[in-house]
N, C-alpha and C positions, 0 to 999 in steps of 0.2 A: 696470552695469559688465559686458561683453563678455568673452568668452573671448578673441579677439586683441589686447586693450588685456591683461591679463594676461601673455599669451605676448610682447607687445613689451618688458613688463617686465623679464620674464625672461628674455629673450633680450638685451638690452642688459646688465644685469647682469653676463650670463656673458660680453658681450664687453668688456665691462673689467676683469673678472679675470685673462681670457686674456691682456690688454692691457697690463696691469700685469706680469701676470710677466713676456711675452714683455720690456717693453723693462725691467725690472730688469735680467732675466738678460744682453741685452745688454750694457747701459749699466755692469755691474758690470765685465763681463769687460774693455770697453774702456779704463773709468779705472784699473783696475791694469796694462793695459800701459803708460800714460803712468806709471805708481809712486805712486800712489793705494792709501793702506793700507787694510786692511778695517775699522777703523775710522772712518777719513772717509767709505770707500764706504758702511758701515752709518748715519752720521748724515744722509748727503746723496742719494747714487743710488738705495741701495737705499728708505732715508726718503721721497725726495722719489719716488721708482717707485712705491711701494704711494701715495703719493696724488696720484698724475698722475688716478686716476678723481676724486677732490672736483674738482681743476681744473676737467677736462673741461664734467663738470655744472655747475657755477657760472659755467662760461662761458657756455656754452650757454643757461643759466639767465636768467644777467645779459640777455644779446644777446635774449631770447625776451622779456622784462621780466617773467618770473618772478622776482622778488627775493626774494622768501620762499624758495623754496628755496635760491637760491644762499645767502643769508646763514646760513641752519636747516642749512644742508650743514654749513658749513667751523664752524660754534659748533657742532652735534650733532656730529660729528666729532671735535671736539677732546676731546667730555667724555664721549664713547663711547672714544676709545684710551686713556685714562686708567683711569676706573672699569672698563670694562669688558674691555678688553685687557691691558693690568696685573692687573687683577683675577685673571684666569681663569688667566693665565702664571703668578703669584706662587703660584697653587693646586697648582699642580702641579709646582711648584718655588720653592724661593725665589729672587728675582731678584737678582742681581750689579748692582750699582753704581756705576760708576767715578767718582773724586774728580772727573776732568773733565767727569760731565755735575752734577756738583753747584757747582761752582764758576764753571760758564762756561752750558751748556746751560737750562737749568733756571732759571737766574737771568732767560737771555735771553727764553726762553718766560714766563716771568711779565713782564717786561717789553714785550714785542711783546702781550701780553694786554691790558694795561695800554692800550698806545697806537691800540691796537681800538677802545677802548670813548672815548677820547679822543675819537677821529676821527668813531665815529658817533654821539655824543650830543648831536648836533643830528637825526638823524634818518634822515640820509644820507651814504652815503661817496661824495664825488665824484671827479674823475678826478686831482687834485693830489695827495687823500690816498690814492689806489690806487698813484701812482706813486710815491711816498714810502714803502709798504709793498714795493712790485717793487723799488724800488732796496735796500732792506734787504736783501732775500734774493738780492740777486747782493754784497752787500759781505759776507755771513755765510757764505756756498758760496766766496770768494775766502779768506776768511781761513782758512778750514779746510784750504783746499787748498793755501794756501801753509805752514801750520803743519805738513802731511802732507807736504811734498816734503824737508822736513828730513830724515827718516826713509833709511836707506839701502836702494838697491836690493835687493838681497840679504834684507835683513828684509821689505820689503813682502811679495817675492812670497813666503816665507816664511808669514808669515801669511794671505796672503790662498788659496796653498793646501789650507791649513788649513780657510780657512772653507768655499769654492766651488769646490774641486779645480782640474784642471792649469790652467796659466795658456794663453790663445788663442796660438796657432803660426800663423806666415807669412800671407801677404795673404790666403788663403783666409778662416783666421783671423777677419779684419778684418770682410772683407766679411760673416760669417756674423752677427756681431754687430751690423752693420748693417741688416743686414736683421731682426733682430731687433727690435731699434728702431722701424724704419718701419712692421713689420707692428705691431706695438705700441700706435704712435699712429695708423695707421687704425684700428683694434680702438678703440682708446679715445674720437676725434672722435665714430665711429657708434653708440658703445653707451651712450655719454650721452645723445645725441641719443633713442635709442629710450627710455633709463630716464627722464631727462625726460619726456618725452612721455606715456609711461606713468602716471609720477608724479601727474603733474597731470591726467589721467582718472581714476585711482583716489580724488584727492579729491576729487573733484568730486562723484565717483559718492557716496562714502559721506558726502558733505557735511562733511569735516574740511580745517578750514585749512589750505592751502597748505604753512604756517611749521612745523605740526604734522609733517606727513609728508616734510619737509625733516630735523626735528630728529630722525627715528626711522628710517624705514623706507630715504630717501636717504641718510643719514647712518651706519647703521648696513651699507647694501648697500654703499656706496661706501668702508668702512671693512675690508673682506672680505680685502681683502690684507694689511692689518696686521695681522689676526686671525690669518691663516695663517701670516705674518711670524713674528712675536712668540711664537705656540706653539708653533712647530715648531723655532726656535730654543731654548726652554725646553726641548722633550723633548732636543734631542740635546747640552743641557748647554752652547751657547752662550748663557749667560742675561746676558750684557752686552750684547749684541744686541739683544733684546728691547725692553730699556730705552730703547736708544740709537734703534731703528727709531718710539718711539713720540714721544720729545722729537723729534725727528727732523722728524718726521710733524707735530708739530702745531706746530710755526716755521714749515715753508713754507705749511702749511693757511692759517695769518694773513699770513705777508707774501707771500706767490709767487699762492696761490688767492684769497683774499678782493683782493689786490690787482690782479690780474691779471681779476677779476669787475669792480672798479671804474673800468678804465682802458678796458673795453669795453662798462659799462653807458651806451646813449645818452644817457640825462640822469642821468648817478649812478647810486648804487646806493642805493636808498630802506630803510627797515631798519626794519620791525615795531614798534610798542608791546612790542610782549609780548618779544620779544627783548631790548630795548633794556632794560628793566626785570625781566627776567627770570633770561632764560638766559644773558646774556656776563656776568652777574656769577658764575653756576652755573660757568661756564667758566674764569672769573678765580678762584676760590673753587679748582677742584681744580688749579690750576695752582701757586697755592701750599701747596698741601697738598702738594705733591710734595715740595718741600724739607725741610720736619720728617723726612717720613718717608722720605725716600733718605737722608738723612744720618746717621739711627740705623743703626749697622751699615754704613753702605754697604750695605744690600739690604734688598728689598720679602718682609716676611715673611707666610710665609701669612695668620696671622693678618689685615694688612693688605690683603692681595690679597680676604679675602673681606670685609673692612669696605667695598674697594672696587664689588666686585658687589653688594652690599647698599644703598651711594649710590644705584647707577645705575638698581637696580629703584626703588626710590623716589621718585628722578628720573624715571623714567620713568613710574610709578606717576598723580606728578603730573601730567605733560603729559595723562595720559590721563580727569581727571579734573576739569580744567580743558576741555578741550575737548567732553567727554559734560557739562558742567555738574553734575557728581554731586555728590548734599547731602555725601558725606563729606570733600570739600574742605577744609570750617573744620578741622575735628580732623583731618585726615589733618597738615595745614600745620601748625597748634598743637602738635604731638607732635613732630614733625622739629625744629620752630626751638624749643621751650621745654627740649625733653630730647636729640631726638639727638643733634642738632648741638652742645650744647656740651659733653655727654658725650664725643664725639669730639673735641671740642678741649682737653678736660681730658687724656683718654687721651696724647694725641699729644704736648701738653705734658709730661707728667708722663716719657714714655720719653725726649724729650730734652734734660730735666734730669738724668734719669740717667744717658743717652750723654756728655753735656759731665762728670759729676761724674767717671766710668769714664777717661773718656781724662785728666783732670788726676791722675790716679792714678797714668797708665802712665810709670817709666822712660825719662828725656829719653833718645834716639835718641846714642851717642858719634858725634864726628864722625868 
């Protein structure tokens, strides 16, 4: 492995970071002049912004007939913003909640989960079921957007200079934000294209599966926005954001990326053993875990935030010791599935028998 396979690494990397924010920050400014609350722009612009990069690469991916990473992209993705970005926010704060992503959001994510593993357990997602996942996320981005125009003008921008200061002023304005945008999605076309590319010289080089360095190292680089997202929302105390930037993130990961991977893979989109049996169940697995534990409290409490860094090293733990072939596989695996894991689901159970015992307690509401 070469020093400029390295720096094209890193060098694409940094250009879909830059890429990402540049077209968030436009893309944010613009939907609150149509009256777009910072709410919807948190589950959708600024969500679906921080992973315009998964896209990018899984397009990129698909079209190159890399499928192991495009597929290892948008599955590592989804169960790196969860254990891992949740994780680290809830550390450092506890996270806020809102009843609407536990009633509507959250349900959907496990449901769009669900219909992931539907579509590829024959082996391949072809272009019927890529289009079926793209037409989802333009009926899920409508509906929200028509639920957010109820709202009055007056309160959006309200809020929204709350979250991302003064609102854009005259055509200048406009234009400035447009341009934000385009530089945006040049930065992000080229910087996949380089992080691809890179990707798949560095496995090659240190001889690890494609799917491997899809699920970790694309997955977790392509995931950088959400990281910065979701934290930096937690320090400055917007921690409904966080939550909302990650459900957010991994709806259009499945229906806009994985979709939009399979509606430009030439013959489909082919999808791994080892995913197929693997990881979209690891992915299906934290996606309902979400609901137990947002619904205690309405918020992700430390405690849970480091149960969730704790998955994910061990998740990752795996991946790493399945592909080195290391003897501690059997008993690494035998300890997770006979004690952790139902430990954890004893835990999680037990707090939401007592959230449900707690609120049949509370004082009916007078009307």
């Amino acid at each position: 492995m070469d020093i400029p396979t390295l720096i094209l690494f890193v060098v694409g990397l940094g250009l879909l970071i830059a890429g990402a924010e540049a077209l968030v920050r436009g893309a944010s400014r613009l939907a609150a002049a149509i009256g777009i609350s910072p709410l919807i722009i948190g589950l959708t612009v600024v969500a679906f912004g921080t992973s315009a990069p998964e896209m990018a690469v899984s397009s990129v991916s698909a079209l190159n007939g890399t499928a192991d990473i495009a597929v290892g992209n948008v599955v590592g993705s989804n169960i790196f913003n969860v254990l891992f970005i949740l994780g680290a926010s809830a550390l450092i704060a506890p996270l806020i909640v809102s009843q609407q992503l536990v009633r509507l959001d959250v349900p959907i994510m496990i449901g769009v989960s669900v219909l992931a593993l539907i579509f590829i357990a024959d082996g391949v997602l072809n272009r019927l079921e890529g289009a079926v996942l793209f037409a989802g996320i333009i009926a899920y981005i409508t509906f929200l957007i028509v639920q957010s125009r109820k709202e009055k003008d007056k309160q959006v921008w309200a809020e929204y200079e709350q979250e991302f200061g003064e609102k854009p002023k005259g055509a200048s304005g406009v234009l400035l934000n447009l341009g934000f945008i385009v530089a945006g999605l040049v930065a992000l076309i080229v910087g996949s294209r380089w992080l691809v590319d890179g990707a798949v010289a560095i496995a090659r080089a240190l001889r690890v599966d494609e799917v491997v360095i899809g699920l970790t190292i694309v997955a977790g680089g392509t995931s950088l926005p959400e990281v910065a997202t979701s934290i930096v929302a937690s320090i400055r105390g917007e921690r409904d954001i966080a939550v909302g930037n990650v459900v957010g993130s991994n709806i259009f990961n499945i229906l806009a990326v994985l979709g939009m991977a399979g509606l430009v893979a030439p013959q489909g989109l082919p999808v791994s053993a080892s995913v197929l049996h693997f990881d979209i169940w690891v992915m299906i697995a934290v996606a309902l875990a979400c609901l137990p534990i947002f619904f205690t409290g309405l918020k992700i409490a430390r405690w849970e935030g480091a149960l969730f860094l704790l998955y994910y090293a061990a998740y990752t733990a795996y991946l790493i010791f399945d592909a080195t072939g290391n003897a501690a596989l059997p008993a690494f695996r035998s300890a997770m599935l006979l004690f952790v894991v139902p430990l954890t689901v004893l835990t999680i159970a037990v707090t939401v028998f007592q959230e449900i015992r707690a609120r049949r307690r509370l004082p009916a509401t007078p009307a």
